[in-house]
C-alpha positions in Angstrom: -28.7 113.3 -68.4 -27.6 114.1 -64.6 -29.5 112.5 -62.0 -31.8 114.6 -59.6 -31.1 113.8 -56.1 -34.0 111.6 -55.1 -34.6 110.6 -58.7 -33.7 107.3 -60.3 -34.1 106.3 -63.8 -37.5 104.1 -65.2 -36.2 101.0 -65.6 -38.7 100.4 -68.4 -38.2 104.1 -70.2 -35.2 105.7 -69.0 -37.3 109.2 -67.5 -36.8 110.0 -64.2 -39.2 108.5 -61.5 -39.0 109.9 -57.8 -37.8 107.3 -55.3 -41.3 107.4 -53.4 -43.1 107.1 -56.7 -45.4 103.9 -57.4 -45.3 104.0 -61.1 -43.5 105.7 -63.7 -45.6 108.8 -64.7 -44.9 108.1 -68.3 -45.0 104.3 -68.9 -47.1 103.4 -65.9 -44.1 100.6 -65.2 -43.9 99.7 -61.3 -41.1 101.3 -59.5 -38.7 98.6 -58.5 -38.2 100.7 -54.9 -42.0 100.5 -54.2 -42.3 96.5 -55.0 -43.8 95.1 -51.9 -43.6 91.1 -51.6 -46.6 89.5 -51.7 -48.0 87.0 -48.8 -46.4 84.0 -50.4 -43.1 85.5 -50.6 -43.4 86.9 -47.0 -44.3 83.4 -45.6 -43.1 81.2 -48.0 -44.1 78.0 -49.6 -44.2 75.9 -46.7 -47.0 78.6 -44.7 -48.8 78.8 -47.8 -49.1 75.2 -48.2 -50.4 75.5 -44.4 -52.8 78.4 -44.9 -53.9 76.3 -48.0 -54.2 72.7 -45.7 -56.2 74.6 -42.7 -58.7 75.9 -45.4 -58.7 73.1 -47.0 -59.8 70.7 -44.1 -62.1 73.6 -43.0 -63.9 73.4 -45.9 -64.1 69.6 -46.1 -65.5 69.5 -42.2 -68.2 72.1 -43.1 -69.5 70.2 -46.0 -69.6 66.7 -44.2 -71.2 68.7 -41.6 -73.6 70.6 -43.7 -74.4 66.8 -45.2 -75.2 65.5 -41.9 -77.6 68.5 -41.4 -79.6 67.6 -44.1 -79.6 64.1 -44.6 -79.8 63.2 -40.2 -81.7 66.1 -39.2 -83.4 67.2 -42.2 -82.7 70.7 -41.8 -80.3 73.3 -43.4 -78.2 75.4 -40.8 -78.1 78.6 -42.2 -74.4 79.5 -40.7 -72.5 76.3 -42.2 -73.8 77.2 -45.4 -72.6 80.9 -45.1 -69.6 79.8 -43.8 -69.2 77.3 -46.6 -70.2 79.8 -49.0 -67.8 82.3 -47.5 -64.6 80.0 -47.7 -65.4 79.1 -51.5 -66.0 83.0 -52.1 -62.8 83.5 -51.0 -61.1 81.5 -52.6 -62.3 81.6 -55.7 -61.8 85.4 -55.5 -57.7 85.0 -54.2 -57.7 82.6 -57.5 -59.2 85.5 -59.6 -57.0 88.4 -57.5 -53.5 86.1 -58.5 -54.8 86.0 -62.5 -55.4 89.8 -63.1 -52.9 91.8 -60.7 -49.7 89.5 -62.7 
């Protein structure tokens, strides 16, 4: 089958897929052109580890914060635990985000 200009086999099915495509209009497959690297790639496994140290230590000062709060003071600040709440949101939902878009 001759090639359309601007078209370029599915590597999946064989059918045509235009270059700008972002999935194969028959198998659904990705289009390899359109495959954009995702954060860890970009940065690699050294800024990941970094992003993942900073949150890390983030979290850990919150909570010994938050724990001072309550057990020194007696009171709950409101903005550590939505800021606690926030980081543990988020990453549970990057966890989630990693397990369904493979």
């Amino acid at each position: 089958m001759p090639r359309k200009r601007g078209n370029l086999p599915c590597p999946s099915c064989g059918e045509p897929i235009r270059e700008k495509a972002l999935r194969c209009p028959s198998c659904d497959t990705t289009n390899p052109l359109q495959k954009r690297p995702s954060i860890d790639e970009r940065i690699g496994l050294g800024g990941t580890l970094i992003l993942l140290a900073v949150a890390g230590i983030l979290l850990l000062v919150l909570g010994v914060w938050l724990i001072y709060e309550v057990v020194a003071l007696g009171r709950v600040n409101p903005f550590l635990v939505a800021a606690g709440g926030l980081l543990i949101l988020v990453g549970v939902a990057s966890r989630i985000a990693r397990v369904w878009w493979k």
